[in-house]
N, C-alpha and C positions, 0 to 999 in steps of 0.2 A: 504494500500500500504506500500511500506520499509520505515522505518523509516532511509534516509541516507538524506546527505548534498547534496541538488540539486543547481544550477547554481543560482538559485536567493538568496541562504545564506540561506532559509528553511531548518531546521532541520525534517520537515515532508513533506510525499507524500501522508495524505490523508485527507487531505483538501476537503470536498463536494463542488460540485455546487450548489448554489440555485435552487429549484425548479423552479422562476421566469425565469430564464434563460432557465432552459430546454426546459419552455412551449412556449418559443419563440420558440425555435429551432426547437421545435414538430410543431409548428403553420405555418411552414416554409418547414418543410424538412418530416413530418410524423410524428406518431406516433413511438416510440424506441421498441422496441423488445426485445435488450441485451447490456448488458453493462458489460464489459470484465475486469475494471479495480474499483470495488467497495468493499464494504462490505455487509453486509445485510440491516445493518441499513441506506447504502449512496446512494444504489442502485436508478438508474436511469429508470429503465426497468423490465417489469415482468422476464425477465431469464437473469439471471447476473453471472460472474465467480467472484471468491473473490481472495484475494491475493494466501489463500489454494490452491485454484482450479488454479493459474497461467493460465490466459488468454493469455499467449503466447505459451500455448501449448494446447489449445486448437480449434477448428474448431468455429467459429464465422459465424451466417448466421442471415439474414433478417436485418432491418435497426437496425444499430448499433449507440450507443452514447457511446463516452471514454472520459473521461478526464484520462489520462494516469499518474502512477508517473512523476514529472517535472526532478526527480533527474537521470542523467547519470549513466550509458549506459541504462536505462528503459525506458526514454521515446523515443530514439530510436529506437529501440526493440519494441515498440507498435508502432509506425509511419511505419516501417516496416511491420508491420503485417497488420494493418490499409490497405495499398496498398495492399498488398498480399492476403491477403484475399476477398477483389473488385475484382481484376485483374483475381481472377481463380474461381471466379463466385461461391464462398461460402457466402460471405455474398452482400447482393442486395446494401447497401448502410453504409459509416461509415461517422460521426459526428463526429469533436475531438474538443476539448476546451486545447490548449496548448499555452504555452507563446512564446510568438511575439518578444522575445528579443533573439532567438537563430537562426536568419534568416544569417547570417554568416556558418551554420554547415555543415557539409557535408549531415544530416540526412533530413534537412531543405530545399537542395537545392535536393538531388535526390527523397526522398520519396513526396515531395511538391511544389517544384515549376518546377523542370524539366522534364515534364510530369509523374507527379501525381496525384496531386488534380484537381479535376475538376472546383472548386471552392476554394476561401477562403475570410474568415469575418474579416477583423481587427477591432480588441473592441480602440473606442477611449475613453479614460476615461479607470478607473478599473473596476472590478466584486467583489461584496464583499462575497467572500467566507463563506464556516461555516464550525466549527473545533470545533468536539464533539459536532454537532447540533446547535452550538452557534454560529450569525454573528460573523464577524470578521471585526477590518477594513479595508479602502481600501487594496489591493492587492500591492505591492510594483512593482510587475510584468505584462509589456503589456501582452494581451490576443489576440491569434486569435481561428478564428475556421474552421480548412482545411476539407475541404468534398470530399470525394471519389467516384465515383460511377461508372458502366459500367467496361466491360472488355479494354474498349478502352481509352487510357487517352489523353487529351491535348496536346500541347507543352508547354502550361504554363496554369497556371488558371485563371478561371475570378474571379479578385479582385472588393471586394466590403468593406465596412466600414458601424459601428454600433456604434452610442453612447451609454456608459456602461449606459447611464439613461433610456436607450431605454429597457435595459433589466429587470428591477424591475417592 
C-alpha cells in the first residue's frame, strides 16, 4: 500500500494482518476469495489486486477480505468501494479490518453506519500486526471490522464486540 502519513501518525499503509485473525474471520464469515488491498507476499486470498493492480479500479466479486490503506483519502476510497461493490451485486460479501478511531468521519458515518454495513466487530484490546512478516507491537490504533453484504443494507448495523485475545 502508499507509503503516506495516515490519521494514527503511521508513516506506512502496509502493515499485514495476522493470519490468526483472518482465520477467525474465515471461521465466521467464509472462506476469502480476494483481497483488493495487498501484496503478494501479505495476500489474504487466493486472487488479490496489489497496490500495481489498484483495487479501486478494479471489479471485486465473491467474499472479499481488505484491510485497506489506514492513510487518507485511501481508506475512504476502499470503504466506498467496499459498499459499492455489495450494493451492485459484484462482489457477494466484503470483510474490512479498519481503525475504530475514525467513527466521527463522514466516510465512517455514510459508507458504515448509515445504512451500510450490515454488521460491524469492535476489536476490544489491539491486533498485533506484522511489518515485513515480523510481529509488531500492540497497535497504537482501535480496530473494527465492518461487513457488507446483500444489495439491501440496514438502517444501521448490528454491533457486536471481540477481545483482541480472542483473535490469536
Amino acid at each position: 500500500m502508499a507509503k503516506s502519513v495516515s490519521k494514527n501518525g503511521s508513516r506506512r499503509d502496509d502493515y499485514e494482518t495476522p493470519w490468526a485473525v483472518v482465520r477467525w474471520l474465515e471461521a465466521r464469515f467464509g472462506a476469502f476469495d480476494l483481497d483488493p488491498c495487498c501484496s503478494r507476499s501479505t495476500k489474504k486470498a487466493p486472487r488479490y489486486i496489489s497496490e500495481q493492480g489498484n483495487g479501486l479500479l478494479r471489479r471485486w466479486s465473491g467474499n472479499v477480505f481488505m484491510n485497506p490503506p489506514w492513510s487518507q483519502p485511501l481508506q475512504s476510497l476502499f470503504l466506498y468501494m467496499a459498499r459499492t461493490e455489495v450494493r451492485t451485486g459484484h462482489a457477494d460479501q466484503v470483510v474490512g479490518l479498519i481503525p475504530s478511531c475514525n467513527m466521527d468521519t463522514i466516510a465512517w458515518h455514510d459508507e458504515i453506519l448509515n445504512c451500510g454495513a450490515h454488521e460491524l466487530i469492535i476489536v476490544r484490546g489491539r491486533i498485533h500486526f506484522l511489518l515485513d512478516g515480523e510481529p509488531r507491537p500492540n497497535s497504537s490504533v482501535p480496530t473494527a471490522f465492518p461487513i457488507w453484504r446483500g444489495k439491501r443494507a440496514p438502517r444501521s448495523p448490528k454491533i457486536f464486540t471481540v477481545r483482541a485475545s480472542d483473535l490469536r
